[in-house]
Every structure is written in C-alpha cells, then in structure tokens.
N, C-alpha and C positions, 0 to 999 in steps of 0.2 A: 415562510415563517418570518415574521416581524423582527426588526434589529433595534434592541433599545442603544440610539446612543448617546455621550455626555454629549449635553448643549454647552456652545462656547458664544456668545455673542463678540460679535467683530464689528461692531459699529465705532467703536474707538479705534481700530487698527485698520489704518490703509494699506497696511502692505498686503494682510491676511481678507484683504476685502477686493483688492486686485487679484490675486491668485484666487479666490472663491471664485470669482466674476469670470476669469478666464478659462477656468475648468468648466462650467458652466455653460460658457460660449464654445469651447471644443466642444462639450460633449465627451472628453477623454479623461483618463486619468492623468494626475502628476502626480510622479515618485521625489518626495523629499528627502535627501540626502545631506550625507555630513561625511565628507571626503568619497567612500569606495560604498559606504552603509546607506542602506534604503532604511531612515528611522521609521517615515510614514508614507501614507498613500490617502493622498485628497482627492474624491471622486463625485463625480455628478450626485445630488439627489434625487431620486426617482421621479418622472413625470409624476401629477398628483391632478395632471386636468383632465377630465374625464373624457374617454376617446368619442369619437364620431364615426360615423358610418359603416360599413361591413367589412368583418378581413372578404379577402378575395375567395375564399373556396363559397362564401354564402352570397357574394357577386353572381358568381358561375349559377349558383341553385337558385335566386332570382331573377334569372336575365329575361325580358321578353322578349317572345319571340318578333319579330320583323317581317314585313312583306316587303318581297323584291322581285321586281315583272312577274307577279301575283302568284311568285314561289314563299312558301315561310321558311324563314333560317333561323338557327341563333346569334343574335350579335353581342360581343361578348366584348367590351377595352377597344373598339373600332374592329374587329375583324371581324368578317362574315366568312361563317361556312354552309353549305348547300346552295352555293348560288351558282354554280356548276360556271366554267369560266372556258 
C-alpha cells in the first residue's frame, strides 16, 4: 500500500539536509527526540531505481550446466557439484 506523505522541501535548511543525507548514507533510521520523548522518526526513502538481475532462487533455475573431465555438473556462485572429488 502506498504512503501519502506531507512534502517539506529542505533546500533552505542545512541542518534538516545534513540529517536527510545522513540517514540516507546509513540506510537507518533516526529517532528525533526532546529530552526522554521520541517526537519523530526520519527514515530512508524507498529505493525507486529499478532493480537488475535475478533474486538467487531464479539464478539456481537458470544455471548452465558445465563440463568438467567431460562429466556435466551444475555450477552454481563458483561451486561445482557432481565432479565426484
């Protein structure tokens, strides 16, 4: 489900454009605080670039097969199996 939230532009605010930039760079959240009270929670925005290549379980269901001393195996992230050792 989509979050509508308010826009605040921070291009006049450096301090609110440090803290953006560095949440950013974690990757983490930060809890903004007023003594003991968490008032808010400034958080990554979602990646929005569109991904590349296969999760790993459709790696596994593509792999070709390999000759090795003219045995076929699966090679699969560097490991060979059925190369009998």
């Amino acid at each position: 489900m989509a979050h509508a939230y308010e826009s605040i532009d921070i291009s006049d605010a450096p301090e609110l454009q440090r803290l953006a930039h560095a949440v950013r760079e974690s990757g983490k959240p930060y809890a903004l605080t007023e003594g003991a009270e968490t008032v808010a929670v400034l958080r990554p925005a979602p990646n929005t670039e569109p991904r590349t290549g296969f999760p790993a379980s459709r790696q596994a269901a593509t792999a070709q097969p390999a000759v090795h001393d003219g045995r076929r195996s699966l090679e699969h992230r560097g490991n060979r199996t059925g190369c009998g050792s």
